[in-house]
VEXTORDO-896689 format. One record per residue (C-alpha): residue in one letter; x, y negated, z. Coordinates in steps of 0.1 Angstrom, whole numbers, padded with zeros to 4 digits, always signed. Layout:
BEGIN
> a|X|Y|Z
...
//
This chain:
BEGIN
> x|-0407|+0142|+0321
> x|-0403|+0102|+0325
> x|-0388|+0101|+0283
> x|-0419|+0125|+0273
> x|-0446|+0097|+0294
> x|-0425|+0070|+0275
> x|-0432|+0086|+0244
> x|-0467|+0087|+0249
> x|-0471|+0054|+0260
> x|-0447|+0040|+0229
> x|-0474|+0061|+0205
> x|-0506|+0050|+0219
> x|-0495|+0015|+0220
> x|-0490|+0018|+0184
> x|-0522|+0033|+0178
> x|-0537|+0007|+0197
> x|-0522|-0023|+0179
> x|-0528|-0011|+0142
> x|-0564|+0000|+0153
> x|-0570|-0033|+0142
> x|-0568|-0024|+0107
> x|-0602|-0013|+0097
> x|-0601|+0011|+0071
> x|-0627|+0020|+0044
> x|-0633|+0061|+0033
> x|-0605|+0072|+0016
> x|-0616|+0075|-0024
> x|-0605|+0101|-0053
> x|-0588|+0085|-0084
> x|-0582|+0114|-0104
> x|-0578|+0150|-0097
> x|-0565|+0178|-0119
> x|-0538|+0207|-0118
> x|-0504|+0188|-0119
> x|-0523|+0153|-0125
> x|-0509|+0131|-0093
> x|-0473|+0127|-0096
> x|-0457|+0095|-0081
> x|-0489|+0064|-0080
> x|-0483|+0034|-0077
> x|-0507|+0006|-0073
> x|-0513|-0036|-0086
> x|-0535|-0058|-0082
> x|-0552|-0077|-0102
> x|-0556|-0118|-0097
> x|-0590|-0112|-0076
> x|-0573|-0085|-0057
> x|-0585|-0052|-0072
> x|-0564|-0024|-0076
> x|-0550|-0010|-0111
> x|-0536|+0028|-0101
> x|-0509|+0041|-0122
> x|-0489|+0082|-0122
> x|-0475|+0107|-0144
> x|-0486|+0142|-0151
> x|-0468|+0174|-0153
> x|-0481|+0177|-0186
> x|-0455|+0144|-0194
> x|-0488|+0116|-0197
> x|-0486|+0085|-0183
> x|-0521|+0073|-0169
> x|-0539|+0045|-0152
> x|-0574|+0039|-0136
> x|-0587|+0007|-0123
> x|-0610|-0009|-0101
> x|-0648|-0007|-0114
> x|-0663|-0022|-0082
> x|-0675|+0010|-0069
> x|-0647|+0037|-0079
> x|-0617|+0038|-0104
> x|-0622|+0040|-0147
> x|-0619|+0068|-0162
> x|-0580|+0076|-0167
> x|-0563|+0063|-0198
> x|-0526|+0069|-0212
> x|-0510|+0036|-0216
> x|-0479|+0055|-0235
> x|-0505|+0074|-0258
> x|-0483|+0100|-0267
> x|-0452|+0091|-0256
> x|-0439|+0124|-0234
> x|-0431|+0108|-0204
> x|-0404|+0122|-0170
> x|-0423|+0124|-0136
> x|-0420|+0140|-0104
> x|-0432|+0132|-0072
> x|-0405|+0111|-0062
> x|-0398|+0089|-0092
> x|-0419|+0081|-0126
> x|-0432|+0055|-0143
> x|-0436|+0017|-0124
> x|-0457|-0010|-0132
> x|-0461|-0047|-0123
> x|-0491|-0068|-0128
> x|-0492|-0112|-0131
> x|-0531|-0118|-0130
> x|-0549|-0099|-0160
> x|-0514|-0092|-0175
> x|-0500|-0056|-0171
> x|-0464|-0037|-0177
> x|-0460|-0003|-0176
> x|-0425|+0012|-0176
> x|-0414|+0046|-0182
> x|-0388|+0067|-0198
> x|-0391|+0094|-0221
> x|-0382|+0134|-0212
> x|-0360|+0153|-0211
> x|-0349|+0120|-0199
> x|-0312|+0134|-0198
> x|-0310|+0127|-0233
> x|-0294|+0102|-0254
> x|-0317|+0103|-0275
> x|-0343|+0094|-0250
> x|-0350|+0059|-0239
> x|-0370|+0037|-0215
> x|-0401|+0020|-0233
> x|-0428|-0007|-0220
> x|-0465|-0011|-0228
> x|-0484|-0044|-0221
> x|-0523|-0049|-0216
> x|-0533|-0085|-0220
> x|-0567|-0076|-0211
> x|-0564|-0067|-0177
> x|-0561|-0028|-0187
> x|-0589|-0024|-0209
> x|-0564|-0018|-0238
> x|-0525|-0015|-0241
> x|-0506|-0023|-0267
> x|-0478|-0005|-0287
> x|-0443|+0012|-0267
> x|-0415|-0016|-0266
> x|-0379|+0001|-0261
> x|-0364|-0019|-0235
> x|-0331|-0003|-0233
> x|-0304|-0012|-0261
> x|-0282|+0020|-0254
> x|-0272|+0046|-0280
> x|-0246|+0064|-0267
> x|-0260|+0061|-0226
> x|-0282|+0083|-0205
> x|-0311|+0058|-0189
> x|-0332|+0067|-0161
> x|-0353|+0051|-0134
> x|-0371|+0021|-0146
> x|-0387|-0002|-0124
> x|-0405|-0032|-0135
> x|-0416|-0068|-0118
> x|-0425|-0103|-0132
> x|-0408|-0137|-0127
> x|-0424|-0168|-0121
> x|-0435|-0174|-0156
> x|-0452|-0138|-0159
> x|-0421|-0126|-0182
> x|-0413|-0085|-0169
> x|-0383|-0082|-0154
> x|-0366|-0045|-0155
> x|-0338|-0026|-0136
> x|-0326|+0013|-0148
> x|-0299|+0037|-0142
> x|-0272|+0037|-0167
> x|-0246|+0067|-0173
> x|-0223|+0075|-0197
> x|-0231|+0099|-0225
> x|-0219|+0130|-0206
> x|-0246|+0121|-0173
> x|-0216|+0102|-0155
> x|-0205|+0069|-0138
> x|-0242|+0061|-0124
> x|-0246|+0020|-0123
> x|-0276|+0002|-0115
> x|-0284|-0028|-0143
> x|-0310|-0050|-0153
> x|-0331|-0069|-0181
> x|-0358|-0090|-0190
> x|-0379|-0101|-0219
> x|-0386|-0140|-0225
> x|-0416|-0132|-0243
> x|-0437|-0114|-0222
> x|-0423|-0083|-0230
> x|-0420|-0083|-0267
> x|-0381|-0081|-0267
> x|-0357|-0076|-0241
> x|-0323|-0092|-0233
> x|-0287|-0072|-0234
> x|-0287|-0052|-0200
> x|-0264|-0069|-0174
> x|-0246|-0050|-0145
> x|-0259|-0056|-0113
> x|-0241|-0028|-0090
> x|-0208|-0050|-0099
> x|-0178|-0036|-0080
> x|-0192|+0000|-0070
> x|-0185|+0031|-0084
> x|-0213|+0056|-0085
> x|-0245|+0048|-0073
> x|-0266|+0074|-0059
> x|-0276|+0092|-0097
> x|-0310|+0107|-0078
> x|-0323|+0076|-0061
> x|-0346|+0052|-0076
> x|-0347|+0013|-0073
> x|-0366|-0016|-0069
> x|-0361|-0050|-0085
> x|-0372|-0079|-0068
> x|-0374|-0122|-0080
> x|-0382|-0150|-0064
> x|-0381|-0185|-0081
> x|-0343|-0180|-0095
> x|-0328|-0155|-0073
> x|-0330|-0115|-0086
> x|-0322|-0088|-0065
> x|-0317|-0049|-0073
> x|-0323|-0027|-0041
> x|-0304|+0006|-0046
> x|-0285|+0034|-0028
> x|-0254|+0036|-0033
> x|-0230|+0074|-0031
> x|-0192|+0064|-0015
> x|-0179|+0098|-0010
> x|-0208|+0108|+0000
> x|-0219|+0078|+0025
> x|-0259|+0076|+0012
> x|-0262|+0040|+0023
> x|-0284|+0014|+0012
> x|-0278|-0020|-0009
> x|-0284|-0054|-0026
> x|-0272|-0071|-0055
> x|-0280|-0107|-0061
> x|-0283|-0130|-0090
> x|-0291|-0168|-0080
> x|-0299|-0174|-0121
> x|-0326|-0151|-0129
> x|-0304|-0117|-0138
> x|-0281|-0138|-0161
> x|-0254|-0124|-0137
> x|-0249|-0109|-0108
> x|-0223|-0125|-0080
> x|-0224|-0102|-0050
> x|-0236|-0075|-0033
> x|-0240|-0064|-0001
> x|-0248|-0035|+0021
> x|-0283|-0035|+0038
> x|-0279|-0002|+0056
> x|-0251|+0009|+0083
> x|-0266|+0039|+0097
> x|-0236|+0057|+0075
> x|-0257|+0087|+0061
> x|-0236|+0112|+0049
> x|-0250|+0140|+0026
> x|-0236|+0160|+0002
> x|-0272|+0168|-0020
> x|-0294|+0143|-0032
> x|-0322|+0127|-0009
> x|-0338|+0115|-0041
> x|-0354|+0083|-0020
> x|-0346|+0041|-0023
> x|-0354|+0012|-0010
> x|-0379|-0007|-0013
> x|-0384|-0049|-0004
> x|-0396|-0083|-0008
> x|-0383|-0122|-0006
> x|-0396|-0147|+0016
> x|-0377|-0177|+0019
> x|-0343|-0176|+0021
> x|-0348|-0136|+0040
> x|-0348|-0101|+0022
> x|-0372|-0075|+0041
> x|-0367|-0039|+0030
> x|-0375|-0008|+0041
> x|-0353|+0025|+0034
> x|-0349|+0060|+0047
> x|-0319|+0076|+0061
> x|-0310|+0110|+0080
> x|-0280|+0094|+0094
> x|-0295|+0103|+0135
> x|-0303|+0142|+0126
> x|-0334|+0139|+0110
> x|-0352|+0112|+0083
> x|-0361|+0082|+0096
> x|-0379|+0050|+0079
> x|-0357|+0017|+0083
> x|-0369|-0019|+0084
> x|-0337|-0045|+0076
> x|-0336|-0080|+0070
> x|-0309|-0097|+0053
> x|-0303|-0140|+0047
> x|-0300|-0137|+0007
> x|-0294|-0174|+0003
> x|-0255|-0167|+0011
> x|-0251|-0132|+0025
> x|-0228|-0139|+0051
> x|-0251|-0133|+0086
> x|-0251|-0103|+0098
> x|-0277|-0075|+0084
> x|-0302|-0066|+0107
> x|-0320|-0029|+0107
> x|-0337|-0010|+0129
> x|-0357|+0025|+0130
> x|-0398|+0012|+0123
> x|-0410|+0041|+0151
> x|-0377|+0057|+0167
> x|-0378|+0094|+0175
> x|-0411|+0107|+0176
> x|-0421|+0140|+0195
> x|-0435|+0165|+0169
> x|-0425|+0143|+0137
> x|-0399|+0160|+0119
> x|-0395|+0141|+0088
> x|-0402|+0102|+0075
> x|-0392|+0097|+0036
> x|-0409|+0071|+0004
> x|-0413|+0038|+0026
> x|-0428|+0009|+0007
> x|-0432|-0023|+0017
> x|-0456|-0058|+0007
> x|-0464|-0090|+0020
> x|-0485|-0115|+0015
> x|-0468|-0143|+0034
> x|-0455|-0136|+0065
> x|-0481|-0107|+0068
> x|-0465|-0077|+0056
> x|-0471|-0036|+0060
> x|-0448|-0007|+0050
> x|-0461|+0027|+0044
> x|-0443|+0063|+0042
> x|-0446|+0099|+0042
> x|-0448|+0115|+0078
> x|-0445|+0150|+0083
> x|-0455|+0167|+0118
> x|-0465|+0203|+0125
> x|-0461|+0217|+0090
> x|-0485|+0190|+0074
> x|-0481|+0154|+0064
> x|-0498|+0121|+0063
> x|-0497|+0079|+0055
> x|-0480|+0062|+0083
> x|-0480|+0030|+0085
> x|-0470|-0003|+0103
> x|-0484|-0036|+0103
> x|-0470|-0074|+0111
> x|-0488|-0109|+0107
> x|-0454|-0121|+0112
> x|-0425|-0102|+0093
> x|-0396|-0127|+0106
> x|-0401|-0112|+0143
> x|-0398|-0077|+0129
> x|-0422|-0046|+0121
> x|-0423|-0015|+0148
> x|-0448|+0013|+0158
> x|-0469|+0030|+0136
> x|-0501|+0047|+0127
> x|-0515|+0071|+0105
> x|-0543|+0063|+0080
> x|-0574|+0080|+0089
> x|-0582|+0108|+0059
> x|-0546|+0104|+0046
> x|-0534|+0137|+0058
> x|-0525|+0175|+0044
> x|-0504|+0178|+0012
> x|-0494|+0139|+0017
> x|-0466|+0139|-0006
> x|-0457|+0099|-0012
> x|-0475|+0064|-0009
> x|-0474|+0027|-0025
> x|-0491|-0001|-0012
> x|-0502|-0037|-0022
> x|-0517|-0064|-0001
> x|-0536|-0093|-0010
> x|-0557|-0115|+0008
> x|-0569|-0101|+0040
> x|-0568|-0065|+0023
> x|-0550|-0036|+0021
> x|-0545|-0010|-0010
> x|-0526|+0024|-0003
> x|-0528|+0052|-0032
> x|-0511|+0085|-0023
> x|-0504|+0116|-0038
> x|-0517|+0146|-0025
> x|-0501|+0177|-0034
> x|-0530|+0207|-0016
> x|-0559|+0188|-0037
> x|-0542|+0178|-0069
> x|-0554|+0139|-0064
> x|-0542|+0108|-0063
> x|-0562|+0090|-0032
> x|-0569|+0058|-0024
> x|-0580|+0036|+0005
> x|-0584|-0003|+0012
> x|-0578|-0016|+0046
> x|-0591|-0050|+0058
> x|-0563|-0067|+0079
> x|-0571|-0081|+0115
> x|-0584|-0115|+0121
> x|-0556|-0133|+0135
> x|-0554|-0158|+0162
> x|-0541|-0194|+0166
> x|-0508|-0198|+0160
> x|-0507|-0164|+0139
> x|-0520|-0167|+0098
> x|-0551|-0181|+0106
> x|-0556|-0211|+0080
> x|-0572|-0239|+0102
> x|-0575|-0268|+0085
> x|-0573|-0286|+0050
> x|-0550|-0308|+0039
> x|-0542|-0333|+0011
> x|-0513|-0330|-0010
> x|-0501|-0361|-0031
> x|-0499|-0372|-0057
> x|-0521|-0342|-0071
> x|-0518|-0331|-0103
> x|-0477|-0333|-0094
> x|-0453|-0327|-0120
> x|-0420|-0330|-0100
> x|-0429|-0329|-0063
> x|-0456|-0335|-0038
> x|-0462|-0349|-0003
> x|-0481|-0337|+0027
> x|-0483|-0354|+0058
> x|-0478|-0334|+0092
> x|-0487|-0351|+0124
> x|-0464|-0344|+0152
> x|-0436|-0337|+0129
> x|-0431|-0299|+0136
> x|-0410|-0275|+0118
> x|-0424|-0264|+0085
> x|-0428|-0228|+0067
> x|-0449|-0230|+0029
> x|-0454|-0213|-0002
> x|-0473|-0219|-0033
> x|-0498|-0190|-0044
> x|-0504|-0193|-0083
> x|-0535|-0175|-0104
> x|-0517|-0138|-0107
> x|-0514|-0136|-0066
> x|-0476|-0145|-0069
> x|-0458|-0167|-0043
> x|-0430|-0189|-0044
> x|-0413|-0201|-0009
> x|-0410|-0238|-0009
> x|-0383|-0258|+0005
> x|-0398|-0288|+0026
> x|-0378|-0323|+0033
> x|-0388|-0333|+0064
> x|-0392|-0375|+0072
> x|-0409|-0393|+0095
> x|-0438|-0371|+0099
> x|-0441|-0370|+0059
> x|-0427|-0337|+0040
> x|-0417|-0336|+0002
> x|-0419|-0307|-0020
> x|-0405|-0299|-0049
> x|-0421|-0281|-0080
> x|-0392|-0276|-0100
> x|-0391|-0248|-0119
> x|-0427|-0237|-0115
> x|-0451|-0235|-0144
> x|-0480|-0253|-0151
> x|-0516|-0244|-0135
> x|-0533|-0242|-0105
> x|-0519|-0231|-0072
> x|-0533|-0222|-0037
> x|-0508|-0241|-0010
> x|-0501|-0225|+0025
> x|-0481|-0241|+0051
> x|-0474|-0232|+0088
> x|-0460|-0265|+0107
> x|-0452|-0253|+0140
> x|-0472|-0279|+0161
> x|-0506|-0279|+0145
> x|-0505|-0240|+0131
> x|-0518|-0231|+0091
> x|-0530|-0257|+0065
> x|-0542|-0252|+0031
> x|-0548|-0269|-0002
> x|-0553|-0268|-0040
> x|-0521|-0281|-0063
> x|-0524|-0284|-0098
> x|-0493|-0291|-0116
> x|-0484|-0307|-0150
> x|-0455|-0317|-0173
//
């Protein structure tokens, strides 16, 4: 009796706490026999959501934001006969108006069959032609997923095999040219035998460091990693393991990680049945040298009636972050969630998203500003759903942004100073036109703090900083060459 009153008190906290999310009527994007496979959601650089998924009938296609409801859907592959099922298909990544679509073509356990990308320029109004991304003529490809460097260039990781659907390794590529060519694929799951041939990735950057999330398959042991480049994918150095619940499972769970970089810190989210049933994961990881100790813990711990937690996805924007996954209770499922205005201390308890319930079947979401974007499939209607979610004020102390400050000399081509009275410790990042943020580095003097711009591309960036005596600033920072 006293564990079944904790339970109850552990839940209604969490209801409680993510109350605070206000949450508009869930909307329809699309809806059709066999027309919902896999979403996934961008956003564009004022925040609206672009909406891709596959078919059963092998299309590709996309919707975006019209201010009141989503476009009309539109096949960015044209004809291109496209693999999707509900728990993998093609990905996309958006850097302001700029958007990439990935996908591969089916049977996509043919040689024969490669992985292509298609770019709009014009914020998804049109797409251009199918570029092949992979260089592979004798190799099975699967899986691509797709994200964009600091210059807006696409950045892709894919499943490689051997010609006869063996030796599963995880590798990556990008295009210099904003996705008009793309480099010789390098390996990035050095040192590992098979990865897990079922399991999707993600691929992550931040400034120069690249990281593949993946699971891997060690006789079986279904855990979770990272491989990281420190010079933008040219090679990959190390890896390391993200996951020691030691899952072992002789089928596929067809399910991988998921993440983001802040700082010098990977958050991730992943999925394991290691204690009996699923269970969403949240882990932190130092990437800068991988030697502290990896960090994980179950988001919600066992729940009374929930059988089953699988698809977790993370985002951030800052230190605010939210991971969403499938829940499944009582025969039926829905979008749980959980919610943090500070990821460093950790993400626990959950809620479910009001409307987001029934055939749930997987979720993405995307945050920006102080809103929310979750798109769903839902396997009883045949739709892909969609809700936004306005995130909580927060307090002093918290995100709040409380003051302005002035950053010199401004344009800055090299680096910039801000003063901070007191002297306090000091978090910032850079936010450029496309939404993207890069962690800066601050050098700390006398009440003064330098930072440098190196590496970053000309134009016009939002600066946030969190000085732990006098809470959030913000500025404007226009840099120059």
């Amino acid at each position: 009796m006293k564990y079944f009153y904790t339970l109850l008190l552990l839940t209604l906290l969490a209801h409680h706490t993510y109350a605070q999310i206000t949450w508009d009527t869930p909307l329809t994007v699309t809806t059709g026999s066999g027309a919902n496979l896999h979403p996934r959601v961008a956003l564009n650089r004022n925040g609206d959501p672009y909406v891709l998924w596959g078919q059963t009938d092998t299309r590709a296609l996309f919707a975006m934001w019209n201010g009141t409801g989503f476009t009309a859907p539109v096949s960015p592959g044209g004809s291109l006969q496209v693999f999707a099922q509900s728990w993998a298909g093609p990905d996309m990544a958006a850097y302001g108006d700029t958007i990439y679509v990935v996908m591969k073509r089916t049977p996509e356990t043919s040689v024969q069959n490669h992985m292509y990308l298609v770019r709009s320029t014009t914020g998804g109004m049109s797409f251009g032609d199918t570029v092949r991304i992979d260089n592979y003529d004798t190799n099975v490809t699967r899986f691509p997923v797709v994200t964009t460097d600091n210059t807006g260039n696409p950045v892709v990781a894919f499943m490689r095999f051997n010609s006869t659907f063996g030796q599963a390794k995880y590798v990556t590529t990008r295009s210099a040219d904003w996705g008009a060519t793309f480099s010789t694929p390098v390996l990035a799951s050095i040192g590992m035998a098979d990865v897990c041939d079922c399991c999707p990735a993600s691929v992550l950057t931040s400034g120069s460091t690249q990281a593949v999330l993946f699971r891997n398959n060690v006789s079986n042991i279904r855990d979770n990693w990272v491989a990281v480049s420190s010079n933008i994918g040219t090679s990959y150095a190390t890896n390391r393991v993200i996951d020691t619940t030691l899952w072992m499972l002789m089928s596929c769970p067809s399910s991988g990680p998921d993440g983001f970089i802040l700082g010098d810190t990977l958050y991730s989210v992943f999925m394991s049945g290691a204690s009996g049933s699923s269970m969403v994961y949240f882990s932190k990881t130092d990437i800068a040298t991988l030697s502290s100790t990896t960090t994980h813990n179950s988001i919600t711990g066992p729940v009374s009636g929930v059988t089953a937690q699988n698809y977790p996805r993370i985002a951030n924007n800052g230190s605010r972050s939210i991971a969403v996954w499938k829940q499944s209770s009582g025969g039926s499922a829905a979008v749980a969630y959980a919610y943090t205005s500070n990821v460093a201390g950790g993400i626990s308890g959950y809620a479910l998203i009001p409307g987001a319930s029934g055939g749930v079947e997987n979720a993405d979401v995307a945050i920006s500003g102080n809103y929310v974007h979750v798109v769903w499939q839902d396997n009883t209607t045949n739709k892909v759903m969609y809700v936004r979610g306005a995130l909580p004020a927060v307090g002093v102390g918290a995100d709040k942004l409380q003051q302005e400050v002035t950053l010199y000399p401004n344009a800055a081509s090299s680096y910039f100073f801000v003063d901070v009275p007191g002297g306090g410790s000091v978090e910032a990042y850079l936010v450029d036109g496309g939404g993207r943020r890069f962690p800066l580095q601050p050098e700390l003097s006398n009440g003064q703090v330098r930072f440098s711009v190196s590496g970053l591309a000309t134009g016009n960036y939002i600066f946030k900083m969190k000085d732990s005596n006098n809470g959030w600033s913000t500025g404007k920072l226009q840099i120059i060459r």
